[in-house]
N, CA, C and O atoms as a Tinker XYZ file with bonds, in Angstrom:
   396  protein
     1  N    -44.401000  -72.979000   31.972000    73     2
     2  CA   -44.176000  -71.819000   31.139000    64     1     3
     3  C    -44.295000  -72.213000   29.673000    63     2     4     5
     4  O    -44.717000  -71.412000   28.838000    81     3
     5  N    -43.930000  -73.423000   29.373000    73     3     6
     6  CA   -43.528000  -73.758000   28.294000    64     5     7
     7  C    -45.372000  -74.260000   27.274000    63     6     8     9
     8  O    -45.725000  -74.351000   26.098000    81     7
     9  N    -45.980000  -74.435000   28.572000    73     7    10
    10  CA   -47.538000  -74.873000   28.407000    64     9    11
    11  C    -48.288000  -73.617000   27.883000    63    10    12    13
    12  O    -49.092000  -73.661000   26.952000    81    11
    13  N    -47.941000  -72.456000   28.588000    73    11    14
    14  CA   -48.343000  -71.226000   28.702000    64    13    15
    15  C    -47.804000  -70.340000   27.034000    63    14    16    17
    16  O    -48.535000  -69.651000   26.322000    81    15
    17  N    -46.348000  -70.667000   26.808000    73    15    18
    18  CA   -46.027000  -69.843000   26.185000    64    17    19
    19  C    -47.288000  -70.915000   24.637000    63    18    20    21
    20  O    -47.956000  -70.353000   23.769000    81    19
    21  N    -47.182000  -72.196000   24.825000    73    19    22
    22  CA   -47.736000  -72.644000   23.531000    64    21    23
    23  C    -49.578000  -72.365000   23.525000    63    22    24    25
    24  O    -50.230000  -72.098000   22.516000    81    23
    25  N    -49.897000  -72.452000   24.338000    73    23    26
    26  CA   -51.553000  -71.726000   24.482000    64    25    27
    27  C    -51.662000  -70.225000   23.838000    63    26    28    29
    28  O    -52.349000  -69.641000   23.000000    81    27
    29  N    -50.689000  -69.977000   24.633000    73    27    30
    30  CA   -50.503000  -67.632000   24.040000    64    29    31
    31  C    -50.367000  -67.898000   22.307000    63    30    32    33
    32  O    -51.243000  -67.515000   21.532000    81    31
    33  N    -48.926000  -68.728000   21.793000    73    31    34
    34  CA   -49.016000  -68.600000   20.564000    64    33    35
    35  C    -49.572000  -69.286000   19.832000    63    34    36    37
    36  O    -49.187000  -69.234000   18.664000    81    35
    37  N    -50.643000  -70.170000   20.150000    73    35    38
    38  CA   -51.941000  -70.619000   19.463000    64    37    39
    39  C    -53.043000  -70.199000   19.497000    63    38    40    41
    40  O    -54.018000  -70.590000   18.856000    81    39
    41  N    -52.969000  -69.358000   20.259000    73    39    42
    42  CA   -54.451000  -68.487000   20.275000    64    41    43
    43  C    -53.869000  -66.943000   19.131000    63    42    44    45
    44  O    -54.587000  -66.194000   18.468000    81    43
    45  N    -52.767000  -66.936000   19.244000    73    43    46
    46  CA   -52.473000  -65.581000   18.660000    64    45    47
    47  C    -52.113000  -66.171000   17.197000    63    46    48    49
    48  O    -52.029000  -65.423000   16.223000    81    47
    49  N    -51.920000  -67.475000   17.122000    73    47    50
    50  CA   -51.860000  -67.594000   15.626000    64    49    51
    51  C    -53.570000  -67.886000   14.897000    63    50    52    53
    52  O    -53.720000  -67.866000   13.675000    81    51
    53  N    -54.534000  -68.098000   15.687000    73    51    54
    54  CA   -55.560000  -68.125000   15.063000    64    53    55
    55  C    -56.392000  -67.087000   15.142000    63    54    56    57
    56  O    -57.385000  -67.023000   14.417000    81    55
    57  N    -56.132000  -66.292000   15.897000    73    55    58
    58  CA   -56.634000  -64.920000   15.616000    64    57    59
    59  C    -56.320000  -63.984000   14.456000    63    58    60    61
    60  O    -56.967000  -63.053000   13.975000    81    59
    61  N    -54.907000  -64.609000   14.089000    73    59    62
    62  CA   -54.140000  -63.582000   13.248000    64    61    63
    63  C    -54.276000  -64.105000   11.804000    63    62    64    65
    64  O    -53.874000  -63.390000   10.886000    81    63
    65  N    -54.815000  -65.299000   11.554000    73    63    66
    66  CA   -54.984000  -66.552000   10.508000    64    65    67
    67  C    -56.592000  -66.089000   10.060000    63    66    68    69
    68  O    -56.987000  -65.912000    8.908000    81    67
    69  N    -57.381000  -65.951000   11.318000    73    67    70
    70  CA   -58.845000  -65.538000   10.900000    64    69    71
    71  C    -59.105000  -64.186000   10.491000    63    70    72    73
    72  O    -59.984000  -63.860000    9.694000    81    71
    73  N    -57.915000  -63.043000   11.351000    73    71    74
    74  CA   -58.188000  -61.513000   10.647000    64    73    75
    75  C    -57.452000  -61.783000    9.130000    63    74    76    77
    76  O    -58.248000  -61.585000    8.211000    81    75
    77  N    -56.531000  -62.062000    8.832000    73    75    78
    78  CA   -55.943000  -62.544000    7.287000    64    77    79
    79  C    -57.092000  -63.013000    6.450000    63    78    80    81
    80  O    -57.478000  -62.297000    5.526000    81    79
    81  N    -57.827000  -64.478000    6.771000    73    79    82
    82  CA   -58.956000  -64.594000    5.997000    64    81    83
    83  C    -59.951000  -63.601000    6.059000    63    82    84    85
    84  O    -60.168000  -63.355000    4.873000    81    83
    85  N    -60.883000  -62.690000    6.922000    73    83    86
    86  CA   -61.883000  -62.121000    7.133000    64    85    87
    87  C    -61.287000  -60.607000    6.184000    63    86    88    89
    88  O    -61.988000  -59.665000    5.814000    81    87
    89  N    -60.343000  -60.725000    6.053000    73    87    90
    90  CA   -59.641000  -59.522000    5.654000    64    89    91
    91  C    -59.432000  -59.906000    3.866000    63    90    92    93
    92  O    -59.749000  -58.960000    3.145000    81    91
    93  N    -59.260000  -60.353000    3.607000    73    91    94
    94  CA   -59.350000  -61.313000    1.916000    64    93    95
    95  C    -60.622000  -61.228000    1.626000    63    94    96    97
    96  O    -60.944000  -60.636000    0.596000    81    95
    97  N    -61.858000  -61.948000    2.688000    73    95    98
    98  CA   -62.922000  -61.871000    2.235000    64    97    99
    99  C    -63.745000  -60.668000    1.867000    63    98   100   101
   100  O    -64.630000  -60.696000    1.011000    81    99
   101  N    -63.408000  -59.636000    2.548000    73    99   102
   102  CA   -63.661000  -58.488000    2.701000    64   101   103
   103  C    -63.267000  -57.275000    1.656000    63   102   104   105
   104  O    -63.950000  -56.429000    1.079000    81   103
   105  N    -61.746000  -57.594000    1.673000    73   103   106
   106  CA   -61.378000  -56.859000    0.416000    64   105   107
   107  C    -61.133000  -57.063000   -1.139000    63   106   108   109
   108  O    -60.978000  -56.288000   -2.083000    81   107
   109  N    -61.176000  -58.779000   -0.961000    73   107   110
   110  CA   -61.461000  -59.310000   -2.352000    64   109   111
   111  C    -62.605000  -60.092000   -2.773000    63   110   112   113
   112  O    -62.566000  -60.357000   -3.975000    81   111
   113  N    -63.190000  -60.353000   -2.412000    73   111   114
   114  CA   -64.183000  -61.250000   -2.310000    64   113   115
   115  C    -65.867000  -60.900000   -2.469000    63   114   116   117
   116  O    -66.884000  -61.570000   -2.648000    81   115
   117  N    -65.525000  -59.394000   -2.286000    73   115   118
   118  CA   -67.022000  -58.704000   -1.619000    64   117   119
   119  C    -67.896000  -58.905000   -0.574000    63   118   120   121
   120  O    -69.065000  -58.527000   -0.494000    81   119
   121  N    -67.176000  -59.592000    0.301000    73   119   122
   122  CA   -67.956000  -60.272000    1.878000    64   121   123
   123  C    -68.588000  -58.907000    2.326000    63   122   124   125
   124  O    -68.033000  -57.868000    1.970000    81   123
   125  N    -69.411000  -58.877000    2.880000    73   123   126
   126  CA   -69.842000  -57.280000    3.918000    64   125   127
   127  C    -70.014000  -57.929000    5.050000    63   126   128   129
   128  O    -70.823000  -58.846000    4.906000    81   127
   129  N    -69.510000  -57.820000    6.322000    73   127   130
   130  CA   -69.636000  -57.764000    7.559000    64   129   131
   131  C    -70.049000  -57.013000    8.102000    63   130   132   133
   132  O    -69.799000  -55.807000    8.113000    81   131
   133  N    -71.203000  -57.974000    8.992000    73   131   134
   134  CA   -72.767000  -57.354000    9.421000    64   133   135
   135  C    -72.332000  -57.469000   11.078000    63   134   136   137
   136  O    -71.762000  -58.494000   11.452000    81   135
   137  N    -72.613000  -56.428000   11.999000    73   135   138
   138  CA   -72.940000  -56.523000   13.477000    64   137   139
   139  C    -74.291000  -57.695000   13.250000    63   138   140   141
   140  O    -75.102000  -57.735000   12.325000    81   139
   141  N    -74.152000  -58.739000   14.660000    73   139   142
   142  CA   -75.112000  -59.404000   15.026000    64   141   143
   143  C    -76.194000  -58.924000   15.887000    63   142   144   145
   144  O    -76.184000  -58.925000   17.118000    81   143
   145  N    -77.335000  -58.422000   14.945000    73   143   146
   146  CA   -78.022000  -57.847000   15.426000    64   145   147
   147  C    -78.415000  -57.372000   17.124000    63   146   148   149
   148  O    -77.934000  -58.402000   17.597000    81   147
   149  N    -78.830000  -56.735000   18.165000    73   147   150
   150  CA   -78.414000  -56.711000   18.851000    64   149   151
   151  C    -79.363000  -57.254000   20.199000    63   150   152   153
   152  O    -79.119000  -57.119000   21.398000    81   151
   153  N    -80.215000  -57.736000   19.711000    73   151   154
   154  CA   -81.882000  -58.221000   20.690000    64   153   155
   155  C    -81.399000  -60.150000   19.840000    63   154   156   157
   156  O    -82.187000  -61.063000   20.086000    81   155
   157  N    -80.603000  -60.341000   19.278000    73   155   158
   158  CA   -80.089000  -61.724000   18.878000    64   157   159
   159  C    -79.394000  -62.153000   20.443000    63   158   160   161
   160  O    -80.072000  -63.131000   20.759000    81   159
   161  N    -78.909000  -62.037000   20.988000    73   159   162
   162  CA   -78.136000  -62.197000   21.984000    64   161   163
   163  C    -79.483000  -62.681000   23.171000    63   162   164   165
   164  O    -79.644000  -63.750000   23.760000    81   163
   165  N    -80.081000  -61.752000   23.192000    73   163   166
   166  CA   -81.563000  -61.587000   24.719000    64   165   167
   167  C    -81.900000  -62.422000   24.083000    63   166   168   169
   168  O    -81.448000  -63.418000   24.649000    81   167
   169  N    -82.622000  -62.849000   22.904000    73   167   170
   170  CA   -83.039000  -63.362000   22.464000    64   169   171
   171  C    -82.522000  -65.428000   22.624000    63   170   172   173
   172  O    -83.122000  -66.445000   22.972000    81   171
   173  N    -81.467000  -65.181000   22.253000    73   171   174
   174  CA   -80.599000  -66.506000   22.347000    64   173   175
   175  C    -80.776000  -67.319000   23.701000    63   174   176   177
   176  O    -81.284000  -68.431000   23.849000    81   175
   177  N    -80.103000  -66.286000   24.852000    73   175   178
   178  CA   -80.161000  -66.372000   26.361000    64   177   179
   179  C    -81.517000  -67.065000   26.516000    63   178   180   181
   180  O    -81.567000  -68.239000   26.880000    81   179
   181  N    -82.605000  -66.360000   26.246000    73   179   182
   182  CA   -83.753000  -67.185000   26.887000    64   181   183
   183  C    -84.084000  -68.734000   26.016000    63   182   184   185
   184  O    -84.888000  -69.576000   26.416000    81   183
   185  N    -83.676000  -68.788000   25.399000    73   183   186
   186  CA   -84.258000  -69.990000   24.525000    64   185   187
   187  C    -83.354000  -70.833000   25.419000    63   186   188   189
   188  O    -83.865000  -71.609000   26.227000    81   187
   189  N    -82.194000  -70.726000   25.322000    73   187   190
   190  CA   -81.035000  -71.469000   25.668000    64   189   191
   191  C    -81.592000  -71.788000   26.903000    63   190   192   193
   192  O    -81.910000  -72.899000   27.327000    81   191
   193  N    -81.698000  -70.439000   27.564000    73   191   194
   194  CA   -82.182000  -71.000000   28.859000    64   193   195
   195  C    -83.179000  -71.778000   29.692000    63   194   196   197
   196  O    -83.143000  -72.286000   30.813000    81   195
   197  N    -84.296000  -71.660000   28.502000    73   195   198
   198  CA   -85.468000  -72.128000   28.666000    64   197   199
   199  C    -85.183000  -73.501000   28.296000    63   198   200   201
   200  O    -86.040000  -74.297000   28.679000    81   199
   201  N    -84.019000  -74.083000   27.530000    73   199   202
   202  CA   -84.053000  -75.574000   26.969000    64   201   203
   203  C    -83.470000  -76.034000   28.769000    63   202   204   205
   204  O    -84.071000  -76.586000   29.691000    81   203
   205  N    -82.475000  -75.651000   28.686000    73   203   206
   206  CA   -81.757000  -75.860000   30.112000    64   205   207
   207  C    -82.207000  -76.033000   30.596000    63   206   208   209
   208  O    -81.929000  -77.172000   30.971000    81   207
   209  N    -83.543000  -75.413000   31.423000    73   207   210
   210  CA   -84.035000  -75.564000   32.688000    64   209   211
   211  C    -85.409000  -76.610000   32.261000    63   210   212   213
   212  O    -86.205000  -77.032000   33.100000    81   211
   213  N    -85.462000  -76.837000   31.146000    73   211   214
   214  CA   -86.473000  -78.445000   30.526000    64   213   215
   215  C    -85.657000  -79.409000   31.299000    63   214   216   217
   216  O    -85.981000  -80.065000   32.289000    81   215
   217  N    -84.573000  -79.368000   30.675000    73   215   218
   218  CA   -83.499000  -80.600000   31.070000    64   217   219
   219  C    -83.573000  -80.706000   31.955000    63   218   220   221
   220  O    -84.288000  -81.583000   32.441000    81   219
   221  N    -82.785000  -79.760000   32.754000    73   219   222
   222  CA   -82.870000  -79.826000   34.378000    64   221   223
   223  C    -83.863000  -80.584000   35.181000    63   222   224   225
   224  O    -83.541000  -81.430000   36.014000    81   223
   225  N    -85.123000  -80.238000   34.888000    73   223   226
   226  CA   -86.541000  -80.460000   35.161000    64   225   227
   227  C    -86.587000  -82.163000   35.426000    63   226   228   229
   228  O    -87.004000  -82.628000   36.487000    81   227
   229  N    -86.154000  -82.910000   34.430000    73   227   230
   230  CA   -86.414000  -83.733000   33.627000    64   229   231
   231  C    -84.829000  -84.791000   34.422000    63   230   232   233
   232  O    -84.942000  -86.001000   34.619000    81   231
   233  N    -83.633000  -84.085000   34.725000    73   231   234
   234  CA   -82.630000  -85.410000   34.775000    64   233   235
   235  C    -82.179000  -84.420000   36.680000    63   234   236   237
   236  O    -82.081000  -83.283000   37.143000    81   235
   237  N    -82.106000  -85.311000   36.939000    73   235   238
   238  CA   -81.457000  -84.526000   38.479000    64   237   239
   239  C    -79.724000  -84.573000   38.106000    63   238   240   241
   240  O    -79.011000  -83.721000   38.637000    81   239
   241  N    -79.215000  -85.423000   37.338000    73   239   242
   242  CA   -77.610000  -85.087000   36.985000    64   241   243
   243  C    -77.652000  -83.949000   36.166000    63   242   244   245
   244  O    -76.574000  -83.362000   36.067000    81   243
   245  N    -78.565000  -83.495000   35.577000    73   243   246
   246  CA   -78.177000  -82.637000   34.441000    64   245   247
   247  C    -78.649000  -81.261000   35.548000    63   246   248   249
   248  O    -77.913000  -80.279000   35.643000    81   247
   249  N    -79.644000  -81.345000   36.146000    73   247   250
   250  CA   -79.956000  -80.388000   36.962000    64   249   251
   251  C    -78.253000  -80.227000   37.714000    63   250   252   253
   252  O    -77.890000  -79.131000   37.285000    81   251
   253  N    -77.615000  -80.537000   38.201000    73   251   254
   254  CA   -76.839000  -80.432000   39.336000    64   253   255
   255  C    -75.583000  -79.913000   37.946000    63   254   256   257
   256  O    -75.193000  -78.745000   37.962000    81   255
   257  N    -75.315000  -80.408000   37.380000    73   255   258
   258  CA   -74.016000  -79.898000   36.386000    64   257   259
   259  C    -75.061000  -78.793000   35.934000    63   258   260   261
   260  O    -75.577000  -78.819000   37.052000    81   259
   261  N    -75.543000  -78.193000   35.511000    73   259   262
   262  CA   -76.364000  -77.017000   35.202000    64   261   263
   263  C    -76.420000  -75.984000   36.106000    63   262   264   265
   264  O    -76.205000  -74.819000   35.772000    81   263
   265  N    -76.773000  -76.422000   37.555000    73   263   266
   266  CA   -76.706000  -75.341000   38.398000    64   265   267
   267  C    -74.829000  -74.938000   38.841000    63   266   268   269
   268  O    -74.364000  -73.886000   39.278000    81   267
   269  N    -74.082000  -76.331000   38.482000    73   267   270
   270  CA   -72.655000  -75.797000   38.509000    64   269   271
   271  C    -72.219000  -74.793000   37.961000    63   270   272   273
   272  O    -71.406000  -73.935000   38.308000    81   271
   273  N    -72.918000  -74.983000   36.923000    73   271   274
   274  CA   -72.419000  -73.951000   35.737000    64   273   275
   275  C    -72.651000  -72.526000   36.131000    63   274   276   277
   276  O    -71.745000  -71.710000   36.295000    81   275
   277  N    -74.103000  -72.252000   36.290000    73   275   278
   278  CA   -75.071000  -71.098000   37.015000    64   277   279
   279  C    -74.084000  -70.641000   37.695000    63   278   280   281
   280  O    -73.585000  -69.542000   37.456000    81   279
   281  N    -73.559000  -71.660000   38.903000    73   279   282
   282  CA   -73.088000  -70.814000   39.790000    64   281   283
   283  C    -71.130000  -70.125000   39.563000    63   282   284   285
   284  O    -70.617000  -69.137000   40.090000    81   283
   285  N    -70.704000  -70.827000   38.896000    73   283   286
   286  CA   -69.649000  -70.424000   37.833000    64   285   287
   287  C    -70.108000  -69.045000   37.501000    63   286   288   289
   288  O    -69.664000  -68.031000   38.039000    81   287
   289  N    -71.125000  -69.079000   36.483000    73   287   290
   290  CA   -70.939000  -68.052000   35.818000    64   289   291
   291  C    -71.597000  -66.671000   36.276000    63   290   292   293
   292  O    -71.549000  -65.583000   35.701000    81   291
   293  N    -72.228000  -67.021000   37.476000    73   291   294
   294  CA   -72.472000  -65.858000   38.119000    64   293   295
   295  C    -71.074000  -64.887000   38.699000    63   294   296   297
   296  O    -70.886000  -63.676000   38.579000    81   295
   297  N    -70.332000  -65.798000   39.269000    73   295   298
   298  CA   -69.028000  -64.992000   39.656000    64   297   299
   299  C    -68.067000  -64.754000   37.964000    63   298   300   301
   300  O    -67.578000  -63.656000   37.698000    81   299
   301  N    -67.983000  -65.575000   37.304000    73   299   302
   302  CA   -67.280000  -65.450000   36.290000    64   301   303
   303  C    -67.130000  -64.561000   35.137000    63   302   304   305
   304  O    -66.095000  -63.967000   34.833000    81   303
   305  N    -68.726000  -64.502000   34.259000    73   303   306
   306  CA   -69.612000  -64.128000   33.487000    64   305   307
   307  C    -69.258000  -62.456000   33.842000    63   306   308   309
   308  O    -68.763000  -61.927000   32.847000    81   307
   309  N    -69.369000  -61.665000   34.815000    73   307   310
   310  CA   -69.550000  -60.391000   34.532000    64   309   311
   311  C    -68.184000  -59.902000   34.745000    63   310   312   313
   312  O    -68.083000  -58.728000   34.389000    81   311
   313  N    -67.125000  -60.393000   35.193000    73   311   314
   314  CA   -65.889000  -59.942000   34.893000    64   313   315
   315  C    -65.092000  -60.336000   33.976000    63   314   316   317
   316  O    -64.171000  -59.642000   33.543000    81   315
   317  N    -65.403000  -61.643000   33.538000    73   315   318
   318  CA   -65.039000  -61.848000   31.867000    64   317   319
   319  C    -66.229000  -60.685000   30.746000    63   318   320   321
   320  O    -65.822000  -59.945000   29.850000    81   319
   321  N    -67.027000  -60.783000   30.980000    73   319   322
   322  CA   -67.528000  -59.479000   29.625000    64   321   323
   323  C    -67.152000  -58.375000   30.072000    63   322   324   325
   324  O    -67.419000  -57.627000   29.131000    81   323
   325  N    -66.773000  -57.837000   30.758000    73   323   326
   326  CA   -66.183000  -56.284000   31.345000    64   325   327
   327  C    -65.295000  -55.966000   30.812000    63   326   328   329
   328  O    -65.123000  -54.856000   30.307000    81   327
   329  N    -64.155000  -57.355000   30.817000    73   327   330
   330  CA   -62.837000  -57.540000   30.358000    64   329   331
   331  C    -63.003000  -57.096000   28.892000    63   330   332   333
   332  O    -62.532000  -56.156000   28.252000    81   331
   333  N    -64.063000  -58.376000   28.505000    73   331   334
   334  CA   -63.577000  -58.560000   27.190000    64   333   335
   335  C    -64.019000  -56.841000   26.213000    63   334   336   337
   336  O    -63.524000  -56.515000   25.134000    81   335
   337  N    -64.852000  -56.184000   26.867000    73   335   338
   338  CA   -65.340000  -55.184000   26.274000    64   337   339
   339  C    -64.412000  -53.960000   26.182000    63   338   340   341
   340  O    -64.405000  -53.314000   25.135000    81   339
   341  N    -63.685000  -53.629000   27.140000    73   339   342
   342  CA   -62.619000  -53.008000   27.364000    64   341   343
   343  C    -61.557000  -53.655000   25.986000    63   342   344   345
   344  O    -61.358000  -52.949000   24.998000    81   343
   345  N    -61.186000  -54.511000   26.061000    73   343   346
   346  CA   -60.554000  -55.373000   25.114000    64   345   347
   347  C    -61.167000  -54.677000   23.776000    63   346   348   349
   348  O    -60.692000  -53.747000   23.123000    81   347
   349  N    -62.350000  -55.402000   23.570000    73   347   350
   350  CA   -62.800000  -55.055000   22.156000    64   349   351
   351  C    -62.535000  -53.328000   21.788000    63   350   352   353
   352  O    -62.072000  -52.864000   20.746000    81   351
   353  N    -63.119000  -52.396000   23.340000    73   351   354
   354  CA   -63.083000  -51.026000   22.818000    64   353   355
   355  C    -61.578000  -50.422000   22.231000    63   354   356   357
   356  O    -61.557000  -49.569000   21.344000    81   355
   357  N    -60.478000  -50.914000   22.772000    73   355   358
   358  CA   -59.032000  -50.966000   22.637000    64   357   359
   359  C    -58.968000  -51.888000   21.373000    63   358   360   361
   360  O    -57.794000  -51.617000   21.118000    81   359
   361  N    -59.228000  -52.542000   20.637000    73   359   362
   362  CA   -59.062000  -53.112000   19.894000    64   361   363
   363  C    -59.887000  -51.790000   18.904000    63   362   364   365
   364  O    -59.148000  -50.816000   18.757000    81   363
   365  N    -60.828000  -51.697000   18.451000    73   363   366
   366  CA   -62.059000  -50.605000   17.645000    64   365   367
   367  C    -60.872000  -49.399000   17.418000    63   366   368   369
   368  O    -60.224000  -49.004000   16.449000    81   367
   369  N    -60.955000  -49.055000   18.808000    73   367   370
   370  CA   -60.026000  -47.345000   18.459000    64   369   371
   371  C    -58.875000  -47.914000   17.874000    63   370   372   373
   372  O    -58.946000  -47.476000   16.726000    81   371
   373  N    -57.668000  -48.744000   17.944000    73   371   374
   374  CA   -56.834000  -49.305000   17.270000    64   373   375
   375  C    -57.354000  -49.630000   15.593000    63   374   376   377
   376  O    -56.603000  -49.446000   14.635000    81   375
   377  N    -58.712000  -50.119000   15.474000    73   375   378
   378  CA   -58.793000  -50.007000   14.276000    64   377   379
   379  C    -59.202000  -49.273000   13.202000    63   378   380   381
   380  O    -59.127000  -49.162000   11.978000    81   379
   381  N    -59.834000  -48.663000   14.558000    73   379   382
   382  CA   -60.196000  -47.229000   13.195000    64   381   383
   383  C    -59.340000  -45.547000   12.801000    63   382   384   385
   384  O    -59.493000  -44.442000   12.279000    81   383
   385  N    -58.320000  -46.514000   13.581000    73   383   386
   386  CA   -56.927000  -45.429000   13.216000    64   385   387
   387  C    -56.299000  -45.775000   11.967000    63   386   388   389
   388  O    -55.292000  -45.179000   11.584000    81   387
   389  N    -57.035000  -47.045000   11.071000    73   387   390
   390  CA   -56.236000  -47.891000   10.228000    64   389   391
   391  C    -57.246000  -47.462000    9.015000    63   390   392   393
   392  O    -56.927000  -47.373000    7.830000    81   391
   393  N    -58.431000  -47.238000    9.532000    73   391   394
   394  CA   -59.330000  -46.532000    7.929000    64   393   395
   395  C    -59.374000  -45.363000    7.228000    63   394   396
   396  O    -60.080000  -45.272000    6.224000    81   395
């Protein structure tokens, strides 16, 4: 518990440390915060992926921790972004009750 409670309040103190800075930068600073474009992402995936599967090609250890991963994130990957989007949308309406 005691592992648990110090993970929760280190993740919640650097979340709350980075909205404080991003929030300074923003309102004093003149920062403008830009969405990451949105074909950046598709875009990323294949490169990434395309280096990966060089490697792979190329080391049979790296092939085998690579396809670990694959297979991780096939079960993993779409119920962690589901989550996290729900998250973010609950987070948005929370913030734009604040503008």
């Amino acid at each position: 518990m005691a592992a648990n409670a110090s993970l929760s309040k280190s993740l919640s103190y650097r979340i709350y440390e980075n909205g404080k800075a991003l929030k300074d930068l923003t309102d004093n600073h003149g920062v403008i915060l830009e969405d990451t474009p949105a074909d950046y992402f598709t875009e990323y995936s294949a490169a990434a992926n395309k280096a990966l599967e060089t490697a792979a090609a190329e080391n049979a250890f790296f092939a085998e921790v690579w396809q670990s991963q694959k297979d991780f994130a096939e079960i993993a990957v779409p119920f962690w972004s589901g989550a996290q989007t729900s998250n973010a949308n609950l987070g948005r309406a929370f913030a734009d009750t604040l503008k």
